[in-house]
Every structure is written in structure tokens, then in C-alpha cells.
N, C-alpha and C positions, 0 to 999 in steps of 0.2 A: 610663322604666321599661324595663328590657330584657325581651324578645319573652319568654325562656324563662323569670321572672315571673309574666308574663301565664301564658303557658301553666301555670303550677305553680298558680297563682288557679283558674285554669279546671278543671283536675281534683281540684282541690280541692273547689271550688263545686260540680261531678257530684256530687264522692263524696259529701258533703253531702247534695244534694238527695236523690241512691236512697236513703241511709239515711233520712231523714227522710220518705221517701213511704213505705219497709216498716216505722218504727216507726208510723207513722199506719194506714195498711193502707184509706186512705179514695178511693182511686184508683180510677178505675174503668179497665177492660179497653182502653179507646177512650185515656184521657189514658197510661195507662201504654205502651199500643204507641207512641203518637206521639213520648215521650219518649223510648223504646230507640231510632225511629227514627232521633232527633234527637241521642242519645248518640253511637250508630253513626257520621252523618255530622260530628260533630266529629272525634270519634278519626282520621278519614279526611281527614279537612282539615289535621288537626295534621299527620299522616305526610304528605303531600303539600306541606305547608310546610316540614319539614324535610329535604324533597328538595330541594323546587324554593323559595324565599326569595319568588319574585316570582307562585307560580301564583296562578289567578287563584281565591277563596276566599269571596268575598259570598255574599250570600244566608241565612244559619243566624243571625243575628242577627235579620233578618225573620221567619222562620218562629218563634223563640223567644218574640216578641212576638207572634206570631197565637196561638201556645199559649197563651199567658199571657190574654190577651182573650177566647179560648173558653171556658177554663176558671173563668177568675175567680170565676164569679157558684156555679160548684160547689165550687169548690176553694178558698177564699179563703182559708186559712190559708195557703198553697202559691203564693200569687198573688206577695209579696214577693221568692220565691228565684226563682221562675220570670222576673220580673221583672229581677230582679240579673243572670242568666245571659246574657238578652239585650245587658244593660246593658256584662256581659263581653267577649260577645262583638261588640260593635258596635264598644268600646272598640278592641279586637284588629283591626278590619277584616274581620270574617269575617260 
């Protein structure tokens, strides 16, 4: 699969997920900040890999699955995409 694929899956999957947490509207203040923060640090990974090919990017696939695990047992409609993104972005190396 070529990288800019992956990446078009990935903003995909975001755009997805925001729409799908503000038609639900059942987020609370605590999962919604962590997930901007978590939007933020992709977007910033992407543009950093489109500079640099080889910078160094781990880590947000971890943090996606500790989202996913906190929130589960409150969010469990949300638990699958949350799931998936990780699953994205582990796929990707990031």
C-alpha cells in the first residue's frame, strides 16, 4: 500500500470519527480534549513525514489505544473507531 493511501485512510478515519462523536454528542470534555490532542499530534506527524521520510514518528498509535482502553467501558459505541485508528496508525508506523 503506498504511504499517501495510508495517509488519505487516516484522514479519512479522523474526519469520520469528529463527525460521528458530534452526531452522538455523548463525549465528555476529558475524551473530547484528548482526542483534539491526538488529532493535533497526527496532523503534525503527517507534516513532519512529508518533510522528513525517515523522522522518527512512534508513539500515537500507543497513546490511541490507551484512549481506546479508558474510554471503552464509557464510550463503547466509539470503542470500535477508536480502535481502528490505532490499528491505522500502528499499521503506518506512527
Amino acid at each position: 500500500m503506498r504511504e499517501e493511501t495510508r495517509e488519505d485512510t487516516l484522514k479519512a478515519h479522523l474526519k469520520a470519527l469528529h463527525r460521528s462523536l458530534e452526531e452522538r454528542g455523548e463525549v465528555d470534555d476529558e475524551l473530547e480534549m484528548l482526542l483534539r490532542q491526538l488529532d493535533g499530534d497526527i496532523n503534525k506527524v503527517l507534516e513532519r513525514r512529508a518533510d522528513d521520510p525517515d523522522a522518527n514518528t512512534y508513539g500515537l498509535a500507543s497513546r490511541s489505544q490507551e484512549i481506546t482502553a479508558r474510554f471503552a467501558a464509557r464510550h463503547p459505541t466509539l470503542e470500535p473507531a477508536l480502535r481502528q485508528l490505532g490499528n491505522i496508525l500502528a499499521n503506518m508506523g506512527i
